[in-house]
C-alpha positions as CSV (number, residue, x, y, z in Angstrom):
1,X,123.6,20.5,8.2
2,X,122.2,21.0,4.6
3,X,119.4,18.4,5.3
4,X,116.4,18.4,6.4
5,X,115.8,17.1,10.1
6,X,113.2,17.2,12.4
7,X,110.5,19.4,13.0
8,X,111.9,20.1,16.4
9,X,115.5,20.3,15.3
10,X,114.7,22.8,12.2
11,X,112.6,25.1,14.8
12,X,115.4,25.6,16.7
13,X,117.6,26.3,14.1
14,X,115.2,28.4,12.4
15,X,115.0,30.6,16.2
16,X,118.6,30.1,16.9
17,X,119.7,32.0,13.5
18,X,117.6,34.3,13.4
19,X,117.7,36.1,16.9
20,X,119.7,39.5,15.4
21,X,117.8,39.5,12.4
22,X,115.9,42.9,12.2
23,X,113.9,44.3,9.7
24,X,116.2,47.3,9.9
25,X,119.0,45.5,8.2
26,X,118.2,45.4,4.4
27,X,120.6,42.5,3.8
28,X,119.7,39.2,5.9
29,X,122.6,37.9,8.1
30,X,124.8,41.2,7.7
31,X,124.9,41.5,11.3
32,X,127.6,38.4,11.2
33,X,130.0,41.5,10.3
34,X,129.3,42.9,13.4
35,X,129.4,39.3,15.3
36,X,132.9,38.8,13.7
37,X,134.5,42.6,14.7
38,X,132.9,41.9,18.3
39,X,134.8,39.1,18.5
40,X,138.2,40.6,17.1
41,X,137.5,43.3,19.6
42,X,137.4,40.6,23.0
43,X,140.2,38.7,21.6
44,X,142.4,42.0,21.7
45,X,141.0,43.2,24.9
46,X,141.6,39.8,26.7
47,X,145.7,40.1,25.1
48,X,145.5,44.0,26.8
49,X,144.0,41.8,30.1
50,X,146.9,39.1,30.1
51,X,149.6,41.8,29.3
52,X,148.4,43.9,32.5
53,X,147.6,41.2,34.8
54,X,150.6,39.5,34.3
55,X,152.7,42.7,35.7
56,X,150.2,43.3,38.4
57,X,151.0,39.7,39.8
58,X,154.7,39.4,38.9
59,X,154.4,41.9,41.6
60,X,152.1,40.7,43.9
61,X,153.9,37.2,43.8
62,X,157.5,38.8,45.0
63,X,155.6,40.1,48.4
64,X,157.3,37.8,51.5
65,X,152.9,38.0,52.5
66,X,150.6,36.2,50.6
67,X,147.8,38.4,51.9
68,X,148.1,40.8,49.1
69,X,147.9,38.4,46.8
70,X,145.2,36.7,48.1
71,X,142.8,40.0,48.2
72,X,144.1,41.0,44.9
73,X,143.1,37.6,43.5
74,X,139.5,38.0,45.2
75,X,138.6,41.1,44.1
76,X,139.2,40.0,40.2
77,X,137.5,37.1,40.7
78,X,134.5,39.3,41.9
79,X,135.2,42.0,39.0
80,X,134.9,38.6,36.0
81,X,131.9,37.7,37.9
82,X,130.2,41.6,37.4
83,X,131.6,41.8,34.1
84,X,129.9,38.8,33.2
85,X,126.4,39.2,34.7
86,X,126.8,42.7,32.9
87,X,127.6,41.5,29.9
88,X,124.7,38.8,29.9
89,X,122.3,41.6,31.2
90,X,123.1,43.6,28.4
91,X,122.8,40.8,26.1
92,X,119.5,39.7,27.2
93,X,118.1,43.2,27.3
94,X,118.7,43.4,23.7
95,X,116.9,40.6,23.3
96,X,114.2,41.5,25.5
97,X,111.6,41.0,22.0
98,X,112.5,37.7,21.2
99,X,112.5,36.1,24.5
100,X,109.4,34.7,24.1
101,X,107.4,33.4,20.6
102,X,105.6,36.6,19.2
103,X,103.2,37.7,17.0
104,X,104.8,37.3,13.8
105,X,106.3,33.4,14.7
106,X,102.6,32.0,14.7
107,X,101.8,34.3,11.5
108,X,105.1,32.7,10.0
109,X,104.2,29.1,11.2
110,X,100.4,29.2,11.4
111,X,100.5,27.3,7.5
112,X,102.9,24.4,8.9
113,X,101.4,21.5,10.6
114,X,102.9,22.8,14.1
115,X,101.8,22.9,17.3
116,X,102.2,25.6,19.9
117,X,103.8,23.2,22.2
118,X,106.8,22.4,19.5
119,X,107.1,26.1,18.8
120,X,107.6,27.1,22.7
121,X,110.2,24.2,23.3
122,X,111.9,24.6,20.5
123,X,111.9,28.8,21.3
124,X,113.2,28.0,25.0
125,X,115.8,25.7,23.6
126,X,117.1,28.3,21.0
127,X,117.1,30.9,23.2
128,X,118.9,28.9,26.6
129,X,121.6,27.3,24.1
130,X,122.0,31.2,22.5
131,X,122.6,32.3,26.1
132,X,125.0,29.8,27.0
133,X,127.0,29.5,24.4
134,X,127.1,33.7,24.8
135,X,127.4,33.2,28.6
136,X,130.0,30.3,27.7
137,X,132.8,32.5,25.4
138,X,132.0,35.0,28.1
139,X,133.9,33.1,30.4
140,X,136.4,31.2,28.6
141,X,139.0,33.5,28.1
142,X,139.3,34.4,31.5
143,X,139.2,31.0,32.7
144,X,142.4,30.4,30.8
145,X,143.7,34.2,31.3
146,X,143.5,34.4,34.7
147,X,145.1,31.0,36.6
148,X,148.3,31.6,33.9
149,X,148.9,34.6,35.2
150,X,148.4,34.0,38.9
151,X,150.4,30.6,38.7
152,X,153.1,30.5,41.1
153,X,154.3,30.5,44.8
154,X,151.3,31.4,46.0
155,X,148.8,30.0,43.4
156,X,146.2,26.9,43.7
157,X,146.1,24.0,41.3
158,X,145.8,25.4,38.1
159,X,142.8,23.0,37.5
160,X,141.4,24.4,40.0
161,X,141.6,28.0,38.9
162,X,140.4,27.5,35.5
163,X,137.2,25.7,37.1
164,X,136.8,28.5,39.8
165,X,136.8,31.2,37.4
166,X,135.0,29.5,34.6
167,X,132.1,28.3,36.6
168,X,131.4,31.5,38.9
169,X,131.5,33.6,35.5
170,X,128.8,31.0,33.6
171,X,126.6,30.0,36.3
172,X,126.1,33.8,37.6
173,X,125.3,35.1,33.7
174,X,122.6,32.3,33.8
175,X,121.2,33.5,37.1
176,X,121.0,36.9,35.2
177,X,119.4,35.9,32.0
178,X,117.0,33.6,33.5
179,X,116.1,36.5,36.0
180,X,115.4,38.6,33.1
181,X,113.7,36.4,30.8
182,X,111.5,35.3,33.9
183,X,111.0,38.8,34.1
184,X,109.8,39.1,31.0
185,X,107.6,36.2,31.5
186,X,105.8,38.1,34.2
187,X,105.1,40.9,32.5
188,X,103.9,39.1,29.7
189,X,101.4,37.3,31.6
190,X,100.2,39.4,34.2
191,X,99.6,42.8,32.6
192,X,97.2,43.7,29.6
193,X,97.7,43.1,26.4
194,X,97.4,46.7,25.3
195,X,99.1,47.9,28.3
196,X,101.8,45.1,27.3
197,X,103.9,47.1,24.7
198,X,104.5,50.1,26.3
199,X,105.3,48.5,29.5
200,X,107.9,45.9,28.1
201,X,109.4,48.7,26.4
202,X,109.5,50.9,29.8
203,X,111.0,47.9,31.3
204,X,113.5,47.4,28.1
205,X,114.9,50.9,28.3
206,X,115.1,51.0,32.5
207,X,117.4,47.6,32.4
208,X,119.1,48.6,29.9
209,X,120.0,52.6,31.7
210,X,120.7,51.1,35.0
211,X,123.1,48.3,33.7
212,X,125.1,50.5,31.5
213,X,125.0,53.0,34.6
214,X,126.2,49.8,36.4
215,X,129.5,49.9,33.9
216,X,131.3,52.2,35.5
217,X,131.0,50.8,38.9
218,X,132.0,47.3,38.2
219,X,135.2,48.7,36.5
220,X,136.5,50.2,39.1
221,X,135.8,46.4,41.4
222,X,139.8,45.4,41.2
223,X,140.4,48.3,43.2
224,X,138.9,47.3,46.2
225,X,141.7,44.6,46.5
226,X,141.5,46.9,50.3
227,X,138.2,46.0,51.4
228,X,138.3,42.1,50.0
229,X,138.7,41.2,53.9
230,X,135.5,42.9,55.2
231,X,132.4,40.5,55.7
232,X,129.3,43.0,55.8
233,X,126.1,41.3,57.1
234,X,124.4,41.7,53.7
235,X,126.5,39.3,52.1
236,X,123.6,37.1,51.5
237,X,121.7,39.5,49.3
238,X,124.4,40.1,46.9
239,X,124.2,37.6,44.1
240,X,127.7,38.4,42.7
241,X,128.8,37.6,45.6
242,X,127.2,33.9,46.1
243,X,129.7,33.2,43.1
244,X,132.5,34.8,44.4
245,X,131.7,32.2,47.5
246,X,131.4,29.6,44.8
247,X,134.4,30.5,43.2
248,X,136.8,30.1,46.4
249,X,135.0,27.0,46.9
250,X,136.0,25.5,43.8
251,X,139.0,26.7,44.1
252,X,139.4,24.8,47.5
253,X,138.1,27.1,50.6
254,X,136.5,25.4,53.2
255,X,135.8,28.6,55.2
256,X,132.0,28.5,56.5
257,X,131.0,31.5,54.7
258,X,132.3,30.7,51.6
259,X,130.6,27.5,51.5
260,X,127.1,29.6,52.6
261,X,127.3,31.7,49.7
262,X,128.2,28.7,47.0
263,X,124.6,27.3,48.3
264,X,122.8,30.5,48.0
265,X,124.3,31.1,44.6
266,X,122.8,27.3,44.0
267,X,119.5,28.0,45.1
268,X,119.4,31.2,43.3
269,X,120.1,29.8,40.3
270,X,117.6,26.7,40.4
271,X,115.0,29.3,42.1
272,X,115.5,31.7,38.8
273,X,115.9,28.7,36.3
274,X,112.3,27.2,37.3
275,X,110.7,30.6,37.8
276,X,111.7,31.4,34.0
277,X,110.3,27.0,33.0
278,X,107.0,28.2,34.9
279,X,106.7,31.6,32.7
280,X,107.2,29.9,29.7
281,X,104.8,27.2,30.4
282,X,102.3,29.6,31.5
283,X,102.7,31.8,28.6
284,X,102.5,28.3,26.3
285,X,99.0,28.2,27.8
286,X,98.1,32.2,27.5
287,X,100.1,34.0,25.0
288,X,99.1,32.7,22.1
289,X,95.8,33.3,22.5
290,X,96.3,36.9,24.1
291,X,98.3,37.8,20.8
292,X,96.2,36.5,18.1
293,X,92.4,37.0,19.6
294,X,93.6,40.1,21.7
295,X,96.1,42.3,19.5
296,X,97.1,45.7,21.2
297,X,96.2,48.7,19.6
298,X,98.8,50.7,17.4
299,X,100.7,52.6,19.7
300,X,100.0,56.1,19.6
301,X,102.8,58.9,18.6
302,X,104.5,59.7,21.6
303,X,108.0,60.8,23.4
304,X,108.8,63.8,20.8
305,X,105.2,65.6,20.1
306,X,106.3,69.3,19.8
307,X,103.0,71.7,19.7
308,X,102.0,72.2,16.3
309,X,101.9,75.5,16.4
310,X,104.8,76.4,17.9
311,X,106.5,73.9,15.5
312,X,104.8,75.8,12.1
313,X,106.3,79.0,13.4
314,X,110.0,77.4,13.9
315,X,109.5,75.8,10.8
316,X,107.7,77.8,7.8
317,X,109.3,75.5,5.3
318,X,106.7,73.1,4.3
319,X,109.2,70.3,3.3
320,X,111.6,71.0,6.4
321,X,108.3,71.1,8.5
322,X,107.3,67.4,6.9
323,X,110.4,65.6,7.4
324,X,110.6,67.3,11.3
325,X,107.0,66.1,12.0
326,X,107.9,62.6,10.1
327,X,111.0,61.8,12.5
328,X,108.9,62.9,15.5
329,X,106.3,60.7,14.8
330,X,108.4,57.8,13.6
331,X,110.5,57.7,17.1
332,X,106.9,57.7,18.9
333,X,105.7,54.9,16.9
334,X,108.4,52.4,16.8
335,X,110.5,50.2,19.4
336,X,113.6,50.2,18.1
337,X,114.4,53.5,17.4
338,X,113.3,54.5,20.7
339,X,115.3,51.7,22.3
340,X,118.1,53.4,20.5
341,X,117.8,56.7,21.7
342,X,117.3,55.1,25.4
343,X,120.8,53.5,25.2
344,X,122.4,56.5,23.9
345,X,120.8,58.6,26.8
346,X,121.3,55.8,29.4
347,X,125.4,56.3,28.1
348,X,125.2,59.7,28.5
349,X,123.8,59.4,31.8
350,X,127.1,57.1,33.0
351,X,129.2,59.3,31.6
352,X,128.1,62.6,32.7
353,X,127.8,61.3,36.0
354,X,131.2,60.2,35.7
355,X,132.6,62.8,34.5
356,X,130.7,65.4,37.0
357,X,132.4,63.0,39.9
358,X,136.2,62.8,38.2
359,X,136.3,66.2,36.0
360,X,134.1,69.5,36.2
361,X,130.7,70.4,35.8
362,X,131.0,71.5,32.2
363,X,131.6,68.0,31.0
364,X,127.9,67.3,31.5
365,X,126.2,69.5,29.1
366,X,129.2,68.6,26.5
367,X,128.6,64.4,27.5
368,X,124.7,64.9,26.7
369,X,125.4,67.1,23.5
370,X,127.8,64.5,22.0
371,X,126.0,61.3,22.8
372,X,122.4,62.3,22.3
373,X,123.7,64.3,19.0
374,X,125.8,61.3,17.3
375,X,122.8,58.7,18.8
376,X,120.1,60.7,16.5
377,X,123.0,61.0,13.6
378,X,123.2,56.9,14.0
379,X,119.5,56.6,14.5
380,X,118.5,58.7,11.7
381,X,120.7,55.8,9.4
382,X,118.0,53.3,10.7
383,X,114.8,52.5,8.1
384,X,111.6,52.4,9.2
385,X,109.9,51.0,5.5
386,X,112.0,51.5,2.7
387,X,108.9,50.7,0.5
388,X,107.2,54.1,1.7
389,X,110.2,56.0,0.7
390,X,108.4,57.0,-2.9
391,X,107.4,60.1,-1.4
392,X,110.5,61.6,-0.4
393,X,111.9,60.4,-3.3
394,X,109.4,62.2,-5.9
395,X,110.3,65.5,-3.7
396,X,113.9,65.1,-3.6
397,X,114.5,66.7,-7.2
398,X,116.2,70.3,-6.3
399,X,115.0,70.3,-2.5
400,X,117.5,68.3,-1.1
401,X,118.6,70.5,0.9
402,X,115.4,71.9,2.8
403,X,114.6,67.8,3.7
404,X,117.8,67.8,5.0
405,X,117.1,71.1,7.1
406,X,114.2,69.1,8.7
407,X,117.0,66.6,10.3
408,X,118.5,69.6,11.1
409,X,116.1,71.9,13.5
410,X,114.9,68.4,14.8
411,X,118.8,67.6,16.0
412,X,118.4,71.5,17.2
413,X,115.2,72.0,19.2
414,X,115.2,67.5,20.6
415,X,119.1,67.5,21.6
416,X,120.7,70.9,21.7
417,X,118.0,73.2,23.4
418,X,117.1,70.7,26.0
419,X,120.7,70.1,26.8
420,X,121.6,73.3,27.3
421,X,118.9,74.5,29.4
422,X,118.2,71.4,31.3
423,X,122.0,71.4,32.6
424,X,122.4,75.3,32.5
425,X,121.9,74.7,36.9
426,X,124.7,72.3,37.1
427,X,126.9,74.9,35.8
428,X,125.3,77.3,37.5
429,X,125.3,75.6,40.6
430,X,129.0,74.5,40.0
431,X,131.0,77.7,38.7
432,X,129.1,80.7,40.0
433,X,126.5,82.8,38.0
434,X,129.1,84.8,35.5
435,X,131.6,81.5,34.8
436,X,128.5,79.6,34.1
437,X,126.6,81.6,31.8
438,X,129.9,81.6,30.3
439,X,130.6,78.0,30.1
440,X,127.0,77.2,28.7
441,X,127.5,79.8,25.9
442,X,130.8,77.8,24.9
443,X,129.2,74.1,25.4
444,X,126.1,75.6,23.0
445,X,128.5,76.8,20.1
446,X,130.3,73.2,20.7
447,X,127.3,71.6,20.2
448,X,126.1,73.6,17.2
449,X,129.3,73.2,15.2
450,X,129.6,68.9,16.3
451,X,126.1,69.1,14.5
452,X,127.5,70.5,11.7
453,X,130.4,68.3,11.2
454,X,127.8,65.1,11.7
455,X,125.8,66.4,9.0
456,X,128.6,67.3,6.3
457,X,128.3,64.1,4.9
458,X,124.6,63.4,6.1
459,X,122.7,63.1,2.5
460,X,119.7,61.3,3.5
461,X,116.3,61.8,5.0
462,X,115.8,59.9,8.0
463,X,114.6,56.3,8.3
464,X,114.2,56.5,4.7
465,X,117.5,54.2,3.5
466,X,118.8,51.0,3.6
467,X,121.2,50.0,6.7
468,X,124.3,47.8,5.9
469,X,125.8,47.2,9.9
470,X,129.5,46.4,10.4
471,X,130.6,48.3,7.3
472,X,133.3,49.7,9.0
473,X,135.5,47.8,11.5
474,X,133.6,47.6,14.9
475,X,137.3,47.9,16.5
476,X,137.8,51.1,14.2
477,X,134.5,52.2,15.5
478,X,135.3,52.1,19.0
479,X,138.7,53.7,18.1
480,X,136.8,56.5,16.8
481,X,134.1,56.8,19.4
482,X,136.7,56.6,22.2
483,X,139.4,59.2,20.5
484,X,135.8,61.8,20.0
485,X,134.9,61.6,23.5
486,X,138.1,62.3,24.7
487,X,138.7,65.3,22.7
488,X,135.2,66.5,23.3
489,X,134.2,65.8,26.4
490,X,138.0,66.0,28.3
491,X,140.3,68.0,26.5
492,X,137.2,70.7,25.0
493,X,135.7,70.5,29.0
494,X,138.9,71.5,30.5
495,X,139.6,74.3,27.9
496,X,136.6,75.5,28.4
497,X,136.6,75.5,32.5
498,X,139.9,77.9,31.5
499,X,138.7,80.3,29.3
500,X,135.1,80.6,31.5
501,X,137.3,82.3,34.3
502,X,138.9,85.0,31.8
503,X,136.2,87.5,30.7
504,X,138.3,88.9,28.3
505,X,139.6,86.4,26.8
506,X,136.0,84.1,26.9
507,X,134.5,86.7,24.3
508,X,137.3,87.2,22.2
509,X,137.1,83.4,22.0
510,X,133.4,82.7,22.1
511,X,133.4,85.2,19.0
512,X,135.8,83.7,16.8
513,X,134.5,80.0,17.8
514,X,130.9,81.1,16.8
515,X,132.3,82.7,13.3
516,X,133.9,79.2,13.1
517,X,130.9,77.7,13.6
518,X,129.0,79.8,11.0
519,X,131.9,79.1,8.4
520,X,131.0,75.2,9.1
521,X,127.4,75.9,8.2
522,X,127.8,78.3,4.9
523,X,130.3,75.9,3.5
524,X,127.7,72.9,4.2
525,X,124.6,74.8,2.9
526,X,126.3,76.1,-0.2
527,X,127.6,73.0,-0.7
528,X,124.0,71.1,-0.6
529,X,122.9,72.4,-4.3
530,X,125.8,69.8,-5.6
531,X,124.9,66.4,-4.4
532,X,121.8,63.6,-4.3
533,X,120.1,62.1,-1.6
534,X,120.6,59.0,-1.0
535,X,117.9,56.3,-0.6
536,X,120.0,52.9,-0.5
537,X,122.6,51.7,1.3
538,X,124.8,49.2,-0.7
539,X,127.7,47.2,-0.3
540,X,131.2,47.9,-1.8
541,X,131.7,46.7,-5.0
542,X,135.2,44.4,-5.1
543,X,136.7,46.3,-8.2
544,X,135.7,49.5,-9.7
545,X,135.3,49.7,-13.2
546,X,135.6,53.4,-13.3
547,X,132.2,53.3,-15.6
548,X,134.2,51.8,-18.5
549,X,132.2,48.5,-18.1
550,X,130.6,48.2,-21.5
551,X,134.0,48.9,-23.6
């Protein structure tokens, strides 16, 4: 692999390695960490999978009725097959740049003796062996999983199984990725180039909302083991569906309507596999012409312009003021950050929908709070150009502290303000007029003092270091996120639906809470004078020389 090979063969290995690289990462193939703890993190999930499956049909398998078993068995065939067009949505949606060749490929290439044709094939064959080997270790674990623990008195041929569940899961995540990437074909081509950017981008963040909205929903799929028996007329227009048809044929049903859906889920997939060849061969004949004699214009700042005036008033710090008015217009200029902040807000949108449905109404405001605030604390890790840092570098000498305080009022008036008024009628509308005053008082002191615990050990102006992912375990990140949620979303929700119905006792508490709050932020401010801010991120070093190194 150390040689040289073909042209064709080193374009696609060129492509195929470098479809996570980002300019955000300041060390080239550092997201392999991440690759690696993703990994670690399936493995253990799938051991959590076998463990509770197993139970769940060492049960089923006892019945003296096989019908249990057999609905049980559909409706996790059908939950492996929305798990995996999920997972391959989400996958392709971060990928949504780099589904076609762009801008910077031909400015990278334009000096080799290449031709346009070599670089599309060999992008399309990077790109369609990156999804299937994704779509691939997507659904190998479960092919195995899944027929050892349903093997038994009631169980298939174990062959069988394994193919059943292996191919329904592969062949619907292609359907999905070449939908999307077909998608993204049609966009490319059809609307105008400086229209282009913005639209993608609209298109980007909407997939990406809806399917981690989706979530949710296609967890709770092995609990309609009850319903597995129904056959509604809209069968045909389900594509998860058409696999779960291809899945019980595989697996050795005969049944007329099973073998219906195996062809639709056939034709679907050759219909959306050709759709996606005739985008790419179309844009083989546009794109490269539309990028390189038609380039869009710079987009303009957008998504977080606060009035200026307004902004000088809240602000009269001129150094607070410059790093406020650098964040907002670094998120209106640049893709990825705002991507960012659209998946935070499209998971705060699944879980506060969630949690209005399963909990109470003050779990909304304190779901938005916690994911919109820890989305701009990661976010604001993310560089922009470290080599335009020099600025805030020559001002950091003994203000520190007021750059910081930009970070600060930006994380006040973007995330907590609009939080708190735009859900103050759900709580209204949920706990009456005095409980809900109440309960938004209690959510905005949360809020205020989670702000101050994210920015304790925040020494940095935004976008303006180096970013080392997967430093920490992506498992111990999880761990973390999970454990946070549950304590403030749950446990804080349901302690403040309690104390919201005691007037007494809500002030007595809301005062002591808000002097907590304020110790917080003394402690942090007086605090500030004593360290640097940082402007690189680097690794660990492997032993520490305690600074003796030159005796």
């Amino acid at each position: 692999m150390r040689e040289t090979g073909s042209t064709g063969f080193e374009l696609r290995r060129h492509f195929f390695a470098r479809f996570f690289d980002s300019d955000l990462v300041a060390t080239p193939g550092q997201w392999k960490i991440v690759a690696a703890g993703l990994v670690a993190v399936v493995f253990s999930l799938a051991l959590i999978f076998a463990q509770a499956y197993y139970a769940k049909y060492g049960a089923l398998k006892k019945l003296d009725v096989i019908e249990p078993y057999r609905m049980a068995l559909l409706a996790d065939a059908l939950f492996l097959i929305c798990l995996a067009m999920l997972l391959t949505g989400l996958f392709t949606t971060l990928l949504w740049p780099n589904l076609f060749p762009g801008l910077r490929d031909y400015m990278t290439l334009a000096s080799l003796p290449i031709r346009t044709r070599q670089i599309f094939l060999a992008k399309f064959a990077a790109l369609f062996s990156f999804a299937a080997a994704f779509a691939a270790s997507i659904a190998l674990l479960p092919g195995v999983i899944l027929p050892m623990v349903v093997a038994g008195r009631y169980a298939t041929h174990s062959g069988r199984q394994i193919a059943a569940v292996f191919l329904s899961m592969f062949l619907s995540s292609l359907l999905v990725f070449f939908t999307l990437a077909a998608l993204q074909g049609l966009l490319l081509n059809l609307t105008p180039v400086r229209l282009f950017p913005r639209l993608s981008l609209a298109a980007q963040g909407l997939l990406l909302t809806l399917l981690l909205m989706l979530a949710p929903a296609v967890l709770k799929i092995p609990n309609w083991h009850t319903s597995m028996h129904l056959r509604p007329d809209w069968m045909e227009w389900a594509p998860p569906l058409w696999f779960l048809g291809l899945h019980q044929v595989v697996n050795g049903n005969a049944e007329s309507a099973a073998v219906a859906l195996a062809r639709l889920s056939a034709a679907g997939l050759m219909l959306a596999a050709l759709i996606c060849l005739a985008t790419y061969y179309w844009s083989y004949r546009r794109h490269r012409v539309r990028l390189l004699e038609c380039p869009a214009e710079t987009e303009r700042a957008a998504g977080f312009a606060f009035p200026e005036r307004l902004v000088e008033r809240l602000l009269p710090e001129q150094r607070s003021l410059a790093v406020f008015a650098f964040i907002g217009k670094t998120l209106g200029r640049s893709r990825t950050h705002r991507l960012v902040v659209t998946a935070f807000l499209a998971l705060a949108l699944a879980a506060a929908f969630e949690g209005l449905l399963t909990l109470s109404p003050v779990s909304v405001p304190l779901t938005f709070s916690f994911f919109l605030l820890t989305g701009f604390a990661y976010l604001f890790r993310l560089p922009v150009e470290l080599r335009a840092n020099w600025l805030f570098r020559m001002l950091e000498p003994g203000w520190g502290g007021k750059l910081v305080a930009g970070a600060e009022k930006f994380l006040l008036y973007a995330a907590i303000v609009p939080v708190v008024v735009g859900t103050l009628p759900v709580l209204l509308g949920g706990m009456g007029l005095q409980r809900g005053l109440i309960a938004s008082l209690y959510c905005l002191v949360a809020s205020l003092t989670l702000m101050e615990l994210l920015l304790t050990r925040f020494h940095k102006v935004p976008f303006t270091c180096g970013y080392l992912p997967g430093r920490r375990p992506l498992i111990e990140t999880l761990v973390l996120y999970g454990v946070a949620v549950t304590l403030f979303v749950s446990i804080l929700g349901m302690i403040i639906g309690a104390l919201s119905g005691e007037t007494g006792w809500s002030a007595l508490m809301l005062a002591l809470w808000t002097g907590l709050w304020w110790r917080f932020r003394t402690a942090r401010l007086e605090d500030s004078h004593l360290w640097r801010l940082e402007f690189e991120e680097l690794e660990e070093i492997s032993v520490q020389t305690l600074s003796i190194e030159r005796d």
